[in-house]
C-alpha angles and dihedrals in degrees: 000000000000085000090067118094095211089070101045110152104016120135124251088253093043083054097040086051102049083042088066097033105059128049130251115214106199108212120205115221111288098015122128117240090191134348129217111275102027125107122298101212088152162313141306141216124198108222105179127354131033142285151187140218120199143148125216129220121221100276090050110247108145121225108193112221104192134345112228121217132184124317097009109121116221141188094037093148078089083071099061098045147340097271127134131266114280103205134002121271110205129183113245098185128003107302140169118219118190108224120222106181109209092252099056094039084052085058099042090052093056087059098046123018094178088086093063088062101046082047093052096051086051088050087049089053096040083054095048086053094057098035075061092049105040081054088047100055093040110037100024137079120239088256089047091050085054095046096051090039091060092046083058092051102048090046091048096047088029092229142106094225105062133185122239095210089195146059122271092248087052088054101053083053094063101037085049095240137093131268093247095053095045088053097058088049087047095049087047094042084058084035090060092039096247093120150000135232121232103163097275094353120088115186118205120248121172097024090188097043094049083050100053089044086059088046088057087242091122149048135219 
């Protein structure tokens, strides 16, 4: 619970107390925490394991939209009004969500304001993410989307060998693409010494390079 950056700054008590209040929902690999169209009452934390949260077209292709790991809250369009769920959030490995229902965080939030502003600096960064994205899958080439998704990566875990978390098919989904396209950028990204492979873990390479890629400075 400290971990979380929702509760910065919250006293041991204050955490112990919000630890037995509210409930935790544990979710087995593959099962669906909420789907697009039912009823929004409230908010969730992940508190171990990983998500993702995706929408899907009428023909059913899915397009996931962010993948959520511990500590991110997620949902909080349930905070603002009673509204319904805008996309489907899905378990990809066990995982344990703690559940705020818009009533009790309400509440929460009267006794200590503090929480609002730690929540709106999560939502400004959430924005940021999808305005990105948004840019990435309109404006980018598949190479460029990858570039720029690895960056994100390196500067998240600070580090220069980052973990994938997710399949590649999961993967493709997110960057908007298919797995048989992201393996052959994958293979010439190795081939032009910008990265290299390690099963799920890509370690960067050519820094530079993989920048300039994402910049559309560069070609493959």
């Amino acid at each position: 619970m400290a971990a979380v950056p929702l509760f910065k700054g919250l006293s041991a008590a204050q955490l112990d107390g919000l630890a037995r209040a509210f409930p935790r929902r544990s979710y087995a690999a593959g099962q669906t925490i909420f789907r697009e169209g039912e009823p929004a009452e409230g908010f969730y934390i992940l508190l171990s394991g990983r998500l993702k949260i995706y929408k899907l077209s009428m023909e059913g292709k899915e397009q996931i939209l962010h993948i959520i790991e511990p500590g991110e809250p997620f949902a909080e369009v349930a905070l603002f009004s009673e509204t319904t769920f805008p996309a489907y959030a899905e378990a990809i490995r066990e995982s344990e969500v703690m559940f705020f229902s818009r009533k009790a965080f309400q509440q929460l939030i009267r006794d200590d304001p503090s929480i609002i502003m730690n929540m709106l600096a999560i939502l400004s960064q959430r924005l940021k993410y999808f305005t990105r994205l948004v840019e990435d899958l309109s404006l980018k080439e598949v190479p460029q989307r990858l570039a720029a998704y690895l960056l994100f990566l390196a500067d998240r875990e600070g580090s220069q060998q980052v973990s994938l978390g997710i399949s590649k098919g999961q993967l493709a989904s997110l960057l908007g693409t298919i797995p048989e396209t992201l393996s052959r950028i994958t293979t010439r990204m190795a081939g032009g010494g910008l990265i290299e492979m390690q099963g799920r873990r890509i370690r960067i390479i050519d820094r530079d390079g993989l920048q300039a890629l994402a910049e559309g400075m560069r070609g493959l």
